[in-house]
SEDO-68048 format. One line per 5 residues: number of its first residue (from 1); their letters; for each residue x, y, z of N, C-alpha, C, O. Coordinates in steps of 0.02 Angstrom, whole numbers. Atoms other than C-alpha are relative to their C-alpha. Layout:
NUM) A) X,Y,Z,X,Y,Z,X,Y,Z,X,Y,Z | ...
% end
This chain:
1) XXXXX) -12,-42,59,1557,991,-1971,-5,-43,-63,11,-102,-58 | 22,30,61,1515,937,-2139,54,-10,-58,86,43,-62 | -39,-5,56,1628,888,-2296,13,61,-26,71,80,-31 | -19,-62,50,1605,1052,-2393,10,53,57,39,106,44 | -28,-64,-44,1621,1155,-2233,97,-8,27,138,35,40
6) XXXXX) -54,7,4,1775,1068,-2211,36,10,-32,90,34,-12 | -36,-23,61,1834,1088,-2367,21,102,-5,72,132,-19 | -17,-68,-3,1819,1274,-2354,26,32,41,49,89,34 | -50,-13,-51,1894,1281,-2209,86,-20,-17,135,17,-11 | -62,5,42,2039,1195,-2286,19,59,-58,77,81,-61
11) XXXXX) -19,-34,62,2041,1305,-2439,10,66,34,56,101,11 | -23,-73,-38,2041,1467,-2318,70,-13,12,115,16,-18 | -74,9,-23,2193,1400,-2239,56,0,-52,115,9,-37 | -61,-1,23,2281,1389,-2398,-11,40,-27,39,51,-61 | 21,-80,25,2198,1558,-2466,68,51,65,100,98,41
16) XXXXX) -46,-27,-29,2322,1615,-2289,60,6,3,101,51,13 | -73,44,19,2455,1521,-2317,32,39,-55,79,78,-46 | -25,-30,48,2482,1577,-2484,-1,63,2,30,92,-42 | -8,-78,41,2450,1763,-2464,59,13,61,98,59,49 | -87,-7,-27,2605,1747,-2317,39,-15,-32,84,28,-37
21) XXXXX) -61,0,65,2715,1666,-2454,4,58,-35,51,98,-33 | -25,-76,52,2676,1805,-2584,5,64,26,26,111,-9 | -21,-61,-44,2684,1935,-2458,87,18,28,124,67,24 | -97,-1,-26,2873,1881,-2371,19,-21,-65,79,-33,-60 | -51,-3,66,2923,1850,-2570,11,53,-27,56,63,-68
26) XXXXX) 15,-51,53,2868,2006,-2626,46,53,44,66,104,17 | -45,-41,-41,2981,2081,-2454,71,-12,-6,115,25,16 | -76,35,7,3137,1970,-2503,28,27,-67,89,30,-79 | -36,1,51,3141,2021,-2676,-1,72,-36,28,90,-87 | 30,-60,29,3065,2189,-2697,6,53,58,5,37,117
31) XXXXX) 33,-52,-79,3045,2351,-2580,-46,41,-7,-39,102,-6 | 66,-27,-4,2864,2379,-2594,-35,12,48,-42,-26,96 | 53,-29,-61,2755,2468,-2490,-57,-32,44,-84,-80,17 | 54,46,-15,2627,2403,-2382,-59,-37,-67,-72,-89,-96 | 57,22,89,2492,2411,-2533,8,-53,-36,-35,-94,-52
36) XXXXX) -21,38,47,2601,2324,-2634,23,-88,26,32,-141,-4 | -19,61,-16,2647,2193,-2537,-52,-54,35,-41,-114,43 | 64,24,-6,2466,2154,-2476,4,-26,-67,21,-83,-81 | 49,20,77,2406,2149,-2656,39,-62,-18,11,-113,-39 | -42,58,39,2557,2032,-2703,-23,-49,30,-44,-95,-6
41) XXXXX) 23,59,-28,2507,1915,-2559,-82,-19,-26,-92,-79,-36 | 78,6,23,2308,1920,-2616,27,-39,-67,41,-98,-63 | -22,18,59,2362,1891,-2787,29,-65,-6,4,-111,-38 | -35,94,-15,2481,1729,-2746,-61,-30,37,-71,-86,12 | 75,28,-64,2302,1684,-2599,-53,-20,-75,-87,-71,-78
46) XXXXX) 78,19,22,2173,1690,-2743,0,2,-83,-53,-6,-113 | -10,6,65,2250,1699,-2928,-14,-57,-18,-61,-60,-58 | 1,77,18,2261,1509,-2948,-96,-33,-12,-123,-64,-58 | 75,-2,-10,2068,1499,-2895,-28,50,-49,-60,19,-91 | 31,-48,65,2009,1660,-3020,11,-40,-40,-45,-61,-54
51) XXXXX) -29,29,53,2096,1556,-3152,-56,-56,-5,-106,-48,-40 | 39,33,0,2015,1403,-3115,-82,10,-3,-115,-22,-44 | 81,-39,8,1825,1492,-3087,-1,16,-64,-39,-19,-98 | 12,-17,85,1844,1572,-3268,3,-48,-44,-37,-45,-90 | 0,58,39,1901,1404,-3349,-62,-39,17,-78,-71,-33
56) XXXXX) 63,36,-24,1731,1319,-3254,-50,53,-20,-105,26,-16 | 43,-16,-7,1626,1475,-3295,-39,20,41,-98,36,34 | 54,-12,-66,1572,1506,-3135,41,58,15,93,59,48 | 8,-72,-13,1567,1699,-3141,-49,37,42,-100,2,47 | -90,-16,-22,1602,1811,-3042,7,-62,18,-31,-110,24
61) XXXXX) -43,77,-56,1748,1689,-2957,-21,12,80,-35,62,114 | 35,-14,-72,1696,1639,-2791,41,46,46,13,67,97 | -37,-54,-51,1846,1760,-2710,-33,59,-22,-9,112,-3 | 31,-71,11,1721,1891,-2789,-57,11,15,-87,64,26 | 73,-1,-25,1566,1822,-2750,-18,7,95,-71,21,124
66) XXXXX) 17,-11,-74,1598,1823,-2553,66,42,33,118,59,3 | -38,-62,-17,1686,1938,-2444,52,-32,50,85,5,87 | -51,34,-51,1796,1794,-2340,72,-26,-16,119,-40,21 | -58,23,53,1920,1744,-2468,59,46,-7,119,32,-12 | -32,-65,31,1972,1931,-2507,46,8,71,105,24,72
71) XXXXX) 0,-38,-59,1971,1959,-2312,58,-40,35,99,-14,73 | -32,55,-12,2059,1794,-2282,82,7,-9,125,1,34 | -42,-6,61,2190,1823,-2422,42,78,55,100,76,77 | -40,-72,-18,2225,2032,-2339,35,-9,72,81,25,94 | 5,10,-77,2226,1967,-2164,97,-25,5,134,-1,49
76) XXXXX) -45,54,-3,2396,1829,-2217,52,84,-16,100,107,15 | -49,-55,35,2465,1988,-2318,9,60,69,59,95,63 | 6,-41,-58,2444,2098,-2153,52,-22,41,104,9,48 | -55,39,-36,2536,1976,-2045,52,-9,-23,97,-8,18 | -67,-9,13,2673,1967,-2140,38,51,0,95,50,23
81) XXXXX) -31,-55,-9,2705,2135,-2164,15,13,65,67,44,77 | -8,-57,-102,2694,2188,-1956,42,-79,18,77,-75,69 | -45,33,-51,2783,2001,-1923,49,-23,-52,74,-79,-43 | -71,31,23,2922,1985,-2057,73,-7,12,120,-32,-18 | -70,-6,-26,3055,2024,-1953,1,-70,54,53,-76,87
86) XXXXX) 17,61,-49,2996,1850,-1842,-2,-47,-47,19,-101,-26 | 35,37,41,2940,1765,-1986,96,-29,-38,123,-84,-34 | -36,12,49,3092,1778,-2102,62,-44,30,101,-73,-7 | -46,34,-37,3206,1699,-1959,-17,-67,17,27,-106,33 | -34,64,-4,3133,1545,-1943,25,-49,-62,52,-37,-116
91) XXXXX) -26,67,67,3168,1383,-2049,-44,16,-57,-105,21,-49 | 35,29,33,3120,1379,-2200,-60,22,-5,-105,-19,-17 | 90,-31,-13,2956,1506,-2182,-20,-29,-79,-44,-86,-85 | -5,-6,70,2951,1519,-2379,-35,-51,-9,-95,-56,-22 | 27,76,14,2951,1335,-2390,-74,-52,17,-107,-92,-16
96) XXXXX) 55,12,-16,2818,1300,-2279,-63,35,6,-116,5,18 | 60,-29,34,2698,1422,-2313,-12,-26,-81,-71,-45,-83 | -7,-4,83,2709,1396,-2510,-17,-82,3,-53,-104,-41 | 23,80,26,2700,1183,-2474,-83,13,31,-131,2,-5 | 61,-4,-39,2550,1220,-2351,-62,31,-68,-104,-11,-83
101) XXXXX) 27,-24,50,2459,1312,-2489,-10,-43,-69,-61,-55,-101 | -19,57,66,2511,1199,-2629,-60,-54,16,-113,-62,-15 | 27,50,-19,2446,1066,-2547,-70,6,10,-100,-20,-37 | 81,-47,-16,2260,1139,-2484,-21,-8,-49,-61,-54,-56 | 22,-23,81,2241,1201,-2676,-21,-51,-13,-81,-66,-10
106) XXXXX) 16,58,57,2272,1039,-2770,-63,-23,20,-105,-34,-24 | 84,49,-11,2110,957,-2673,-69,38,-1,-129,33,-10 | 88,-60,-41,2010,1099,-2617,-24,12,-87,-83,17,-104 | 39,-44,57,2017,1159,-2816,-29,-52,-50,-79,-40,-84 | 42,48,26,1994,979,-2894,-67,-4,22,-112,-12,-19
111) XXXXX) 67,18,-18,1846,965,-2771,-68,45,-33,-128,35,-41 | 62,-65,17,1761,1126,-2833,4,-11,-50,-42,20,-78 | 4,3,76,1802,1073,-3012,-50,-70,-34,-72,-83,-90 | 29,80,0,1718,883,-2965,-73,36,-24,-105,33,-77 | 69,-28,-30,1561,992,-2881,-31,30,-65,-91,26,-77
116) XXXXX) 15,-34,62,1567,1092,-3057,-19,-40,-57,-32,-7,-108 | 30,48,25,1514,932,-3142,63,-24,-51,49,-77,-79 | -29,10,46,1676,927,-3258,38,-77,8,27,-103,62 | 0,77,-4,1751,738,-3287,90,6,50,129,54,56 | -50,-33,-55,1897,691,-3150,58,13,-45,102,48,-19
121) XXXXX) -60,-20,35,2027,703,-3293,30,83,17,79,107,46 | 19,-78,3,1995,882,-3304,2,23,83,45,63,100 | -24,-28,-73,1973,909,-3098,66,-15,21,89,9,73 | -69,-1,-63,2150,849,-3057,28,54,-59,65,95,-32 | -42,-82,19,2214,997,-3202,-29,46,46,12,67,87
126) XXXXX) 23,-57,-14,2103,1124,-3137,36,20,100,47,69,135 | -19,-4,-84,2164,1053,-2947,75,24,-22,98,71,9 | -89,-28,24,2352,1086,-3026,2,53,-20,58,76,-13 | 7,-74,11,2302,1257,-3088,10,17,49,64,45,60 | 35,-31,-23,2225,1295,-2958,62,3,80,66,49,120
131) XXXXX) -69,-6,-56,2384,1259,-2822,66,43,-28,105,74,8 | -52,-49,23,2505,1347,-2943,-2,49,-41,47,61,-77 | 17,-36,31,2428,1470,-3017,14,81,31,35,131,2 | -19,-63,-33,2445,1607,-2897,80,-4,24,107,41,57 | -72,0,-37,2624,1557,-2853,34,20,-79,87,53,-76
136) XXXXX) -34,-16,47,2670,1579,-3040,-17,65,-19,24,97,-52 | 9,-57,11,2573,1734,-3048,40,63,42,53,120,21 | -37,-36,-28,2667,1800,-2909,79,-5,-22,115,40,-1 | -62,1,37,2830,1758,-2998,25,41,-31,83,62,-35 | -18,-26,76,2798,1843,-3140,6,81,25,44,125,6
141) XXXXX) 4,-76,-17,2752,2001,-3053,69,34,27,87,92,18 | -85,9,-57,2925,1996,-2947,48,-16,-51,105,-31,-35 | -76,19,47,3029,1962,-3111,45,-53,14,105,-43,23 | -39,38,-10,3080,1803,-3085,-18,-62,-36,-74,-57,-61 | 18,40,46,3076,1639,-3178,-48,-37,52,-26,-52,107
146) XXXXX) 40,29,-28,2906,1555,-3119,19,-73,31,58,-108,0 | -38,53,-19,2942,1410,-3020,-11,-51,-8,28,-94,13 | 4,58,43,2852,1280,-3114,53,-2,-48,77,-58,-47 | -33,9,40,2965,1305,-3243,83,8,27,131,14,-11 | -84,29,-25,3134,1282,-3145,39,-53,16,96,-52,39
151) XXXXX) -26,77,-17,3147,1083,-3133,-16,-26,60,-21,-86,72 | 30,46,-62,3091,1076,-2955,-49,-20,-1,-93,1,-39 | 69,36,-11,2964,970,-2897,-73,55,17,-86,68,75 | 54,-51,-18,2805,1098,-2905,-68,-5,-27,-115,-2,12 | 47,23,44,2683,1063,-3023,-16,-82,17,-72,-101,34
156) XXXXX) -8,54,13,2721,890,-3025,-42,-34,47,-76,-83,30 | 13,42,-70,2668,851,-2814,-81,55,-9,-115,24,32 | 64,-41,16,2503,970,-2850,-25,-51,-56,-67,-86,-27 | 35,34,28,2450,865,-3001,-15,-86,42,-68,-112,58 | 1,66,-45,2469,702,-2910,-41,6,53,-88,-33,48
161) XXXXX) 48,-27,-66,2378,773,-2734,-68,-2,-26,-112,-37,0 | 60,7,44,2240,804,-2858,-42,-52,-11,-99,-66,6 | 20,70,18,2242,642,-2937,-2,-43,86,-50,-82,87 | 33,33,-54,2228,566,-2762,-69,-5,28,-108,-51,43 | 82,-20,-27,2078,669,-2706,-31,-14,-50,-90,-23,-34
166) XXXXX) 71,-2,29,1984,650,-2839,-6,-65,-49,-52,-56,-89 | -15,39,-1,2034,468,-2897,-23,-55,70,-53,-106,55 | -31,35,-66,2050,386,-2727,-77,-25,4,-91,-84,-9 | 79,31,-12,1842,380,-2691,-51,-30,-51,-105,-55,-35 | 7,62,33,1810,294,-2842,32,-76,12,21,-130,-15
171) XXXXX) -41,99,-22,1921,136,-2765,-54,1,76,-56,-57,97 | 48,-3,-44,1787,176,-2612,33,12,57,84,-17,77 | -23,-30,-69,1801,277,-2451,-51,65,-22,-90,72,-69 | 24,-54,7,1748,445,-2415,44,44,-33,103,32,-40 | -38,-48,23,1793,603,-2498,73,40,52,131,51,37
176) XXXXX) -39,-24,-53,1873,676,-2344,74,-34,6,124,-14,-25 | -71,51,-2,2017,552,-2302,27,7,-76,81,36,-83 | -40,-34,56,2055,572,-2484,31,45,5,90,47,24 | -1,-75,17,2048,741,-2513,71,11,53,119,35,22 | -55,15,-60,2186,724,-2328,61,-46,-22,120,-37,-7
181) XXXXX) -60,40,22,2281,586,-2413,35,34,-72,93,15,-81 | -8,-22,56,2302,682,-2586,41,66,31,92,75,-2 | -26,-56,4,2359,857,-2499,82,-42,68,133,-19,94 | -50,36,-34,2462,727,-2399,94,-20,-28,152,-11,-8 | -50,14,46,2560,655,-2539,40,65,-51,91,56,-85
186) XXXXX) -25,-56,45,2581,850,-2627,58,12,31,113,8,2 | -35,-22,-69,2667,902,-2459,63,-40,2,115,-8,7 | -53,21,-10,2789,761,-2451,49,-17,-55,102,-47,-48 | -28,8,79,2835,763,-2647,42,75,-3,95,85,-33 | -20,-71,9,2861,955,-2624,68,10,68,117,46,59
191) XXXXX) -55,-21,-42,2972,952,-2462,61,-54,-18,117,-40,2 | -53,17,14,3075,820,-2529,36,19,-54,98,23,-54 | -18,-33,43,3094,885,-2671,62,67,10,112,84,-22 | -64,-88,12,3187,1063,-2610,52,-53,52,111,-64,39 | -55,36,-46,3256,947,-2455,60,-50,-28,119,-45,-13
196) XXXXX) -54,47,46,3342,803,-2571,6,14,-71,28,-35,-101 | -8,-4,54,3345,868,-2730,-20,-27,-44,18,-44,-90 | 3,33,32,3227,788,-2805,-21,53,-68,-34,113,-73 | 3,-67,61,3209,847,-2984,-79,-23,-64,-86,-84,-54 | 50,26,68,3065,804,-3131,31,0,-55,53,50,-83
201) XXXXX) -47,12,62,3150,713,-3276,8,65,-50,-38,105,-61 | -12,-35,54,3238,815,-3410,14,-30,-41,30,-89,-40 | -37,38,84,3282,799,-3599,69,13,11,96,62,36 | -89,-1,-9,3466,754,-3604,16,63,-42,-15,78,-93 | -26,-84,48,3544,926,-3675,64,-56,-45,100,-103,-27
206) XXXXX) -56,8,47,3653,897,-3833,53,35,-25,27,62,-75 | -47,-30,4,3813,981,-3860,-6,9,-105,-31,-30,-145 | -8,-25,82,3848,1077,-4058,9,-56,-51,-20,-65,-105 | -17,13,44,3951,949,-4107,-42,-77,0,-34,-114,-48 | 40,53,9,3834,803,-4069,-58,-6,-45,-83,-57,-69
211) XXX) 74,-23,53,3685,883,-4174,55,4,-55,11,13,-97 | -35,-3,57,3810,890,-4309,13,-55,-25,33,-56,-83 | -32,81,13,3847,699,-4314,-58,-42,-25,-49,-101,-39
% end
């Protein structure tokens, strides 16, 4: 199998991944109908990627130009609905669907942003879009504060995964093992993160009477 077939094989897997997260989020927090709880999972599977395609120009986005992405994306949202009563019991589903996805994104979407000729500065954002883009879109839809913007580690292990893959084969190797070591390092930034608490620095907060002094 070849690099880019691999790659898309990777990026399916986290096109699944993610539309089981936004599918069992959209059952934990909402009581939407089948419809709705498909679409939410599609939406978390392939928002992050639309986003990224429109910022590159490359219209339609490829979840519009082929019929495996969409199919990929309804398939994750299917299974959750007929197995959330299995699903929601074990460890930590949430967690590991949502890192599994995360992780996939950051490389699979830098790689398509490399392939798109743009410079790698620019592919590890579009790879950080492109892993949290549908997870914040599904946020927003579900009324809840997006989860980049809550202090956990989310954004943070997605930009970095990025910068691996698409960094790493300029110090020389193949793309592959990158692209594996980058969704490597997202994965273990993101589970330690909810597991130990890790947090992404804040500005010290200042109390009334300290801004007064």
């Amino acid at each position: 199998m070849s690099t880019t077939h691999l790659l898309l094989v990777l990026e399916l897997l986290g096109v699944f991944t993610f539309a089981l997260d936004g599918a069992l989020t959209a059952m934990r927090r909402t009581t939407l109908d089948l419809f709705g709880v498909v679409t939410l999972g599609v939406v978390t599977a392939v928002g992050g990627g639309l986003l990224r395609d429109v910022l590159l120009g490359a219209l339609p986005p490829a979840s519009l130009r082929t019929w495996y992405y969409l199919a990929t994306a309804t398939a994750g949202g299917l299974v959750a609905f007929a197995g959330h009563a299995l699903l929601t019991r074990m460890a930590r589903p949430l967690l590991l669907f949502d890192t599994a996805g995360l992780s996939l994104f950051c490389v699979t979407g830098a790689q398509v942003a490399l392939e798109a000729g743009v410079d790698p500065g620019q592919a590890v954002l579009l790879g950080g879009l492109t892993a949290v883009g549908g997870g914040t879109l599904r946020d927003v839809l579900v009324r809840r504060v997006p989860t980049i913007l809550t202090g956990g580690l989310y954004a943070v292990p997605a930009l970095l995964g990025a910068a691996v893959a698409v960094l790493g084969p300029q110090l020389g190797g193949r793309e592959l093992p990158w692209a594996l070591a980058g969704a490597g390092v997202c994965a273990a930034l993101r589970v330690g993160g909810v597991l130990r608490g890790w947090q992404a620095p804040r500005a010290a907060l200042r109390t009334p009477d300290e801004l007064e002094e």
